[in-house]
N, C-alpha and C positions, 0 to 999 in steps of 0.2 A: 504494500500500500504506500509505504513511505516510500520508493525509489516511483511509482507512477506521479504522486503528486512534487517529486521535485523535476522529472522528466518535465510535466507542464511547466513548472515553474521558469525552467532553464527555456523551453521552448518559448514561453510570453516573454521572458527579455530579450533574448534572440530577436522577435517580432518589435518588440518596442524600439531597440538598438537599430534594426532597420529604417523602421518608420523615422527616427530620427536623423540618419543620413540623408534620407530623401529629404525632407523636410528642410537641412542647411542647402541642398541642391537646388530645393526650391526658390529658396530666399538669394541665390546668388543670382538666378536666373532672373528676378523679380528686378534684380537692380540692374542689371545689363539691357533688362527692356524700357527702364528707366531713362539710362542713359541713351538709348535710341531715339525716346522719345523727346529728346530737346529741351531745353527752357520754354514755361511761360512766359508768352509777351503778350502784357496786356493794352489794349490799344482804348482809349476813347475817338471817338469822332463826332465833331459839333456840327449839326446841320442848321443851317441860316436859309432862308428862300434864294435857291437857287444856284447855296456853293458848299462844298464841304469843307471843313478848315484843312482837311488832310488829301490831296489828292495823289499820294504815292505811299505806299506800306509795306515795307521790308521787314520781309522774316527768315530764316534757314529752314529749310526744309526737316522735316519732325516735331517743329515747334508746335505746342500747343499752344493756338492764338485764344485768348482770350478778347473778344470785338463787343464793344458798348456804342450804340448809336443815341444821341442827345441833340434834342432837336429845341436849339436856342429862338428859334420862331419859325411859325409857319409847322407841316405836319410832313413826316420824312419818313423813309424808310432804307434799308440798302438790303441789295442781293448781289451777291457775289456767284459771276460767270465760271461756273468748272468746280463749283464746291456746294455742297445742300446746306447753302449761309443764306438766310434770312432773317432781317431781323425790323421792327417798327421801336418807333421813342421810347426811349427809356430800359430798352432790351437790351439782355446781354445773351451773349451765344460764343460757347466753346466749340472747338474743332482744331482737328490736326492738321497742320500745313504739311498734304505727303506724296503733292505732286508739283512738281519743280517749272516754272513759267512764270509769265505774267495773265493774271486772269482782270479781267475789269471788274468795277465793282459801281453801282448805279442807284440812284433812289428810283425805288418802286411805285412810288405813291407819286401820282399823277400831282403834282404842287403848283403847278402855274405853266406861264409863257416861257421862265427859265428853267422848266422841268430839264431838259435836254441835255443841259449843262452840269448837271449834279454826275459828277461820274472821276470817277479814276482808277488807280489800278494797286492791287495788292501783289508783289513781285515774291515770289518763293524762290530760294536760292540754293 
């Protein structure tokens, strides 16, 4: 009786001692994809009728962009071309920069006669 329950005994550290190897493999992996993923850059951009204070936005490709659109008058929006970025006043929206270009980036909301002009570009590098 007593050699089966230390048989178990030896065999559940045996399992434990595993599970804990994996478990530092894990956490090493965790940080290597950390590091892939880049810096947060966080970006505000003020919209005024008809112009954005920012019309060019530089990030490294992996960066986790953090994008805030603030609409200092008049009512705005921006969507960015080649990424599922949308966002309206006062919105903030994350996403990964993890394809490498220049994508434009536009207010959506119909704002007037200088609608047209609301636009520039978010450059990933």
């Amino acid at each position: 009786m007593k050699e089966k329950f230390f048989g178990v005994l030896i065999a559940s550290l045996f399992v434990l001692l595993l599970t804990a190897c994996g478990g530092d493999t894990s956490d090493t992996d965790q940080g290597a994809n950390q590091e892939e993923s880049g810096k947060v850059v966080e970006i505000t951009i003020h919209a005024t009728n008809f112009e954005f204070d920012q019309d060019e936005i530089s990030v490294n490709k992996g960066d986790r962009v953090k994008l805030t659109l603030v609409s200092d008058s008049g009512t705005h929006g921006i969507e960015v071309e080649g990424y599922d970025v949308t966002l309206l006043d006062g919105e903030t929206i994350e996403f990964v920069a993890d394809e490498v270009g220049t994508f434009e980036f536009y207010c959506n909301i119909l704002c007037g006669v200088g609608h047209d002009s609301m636009a520039g570009n978010l450059v990933v590098s």
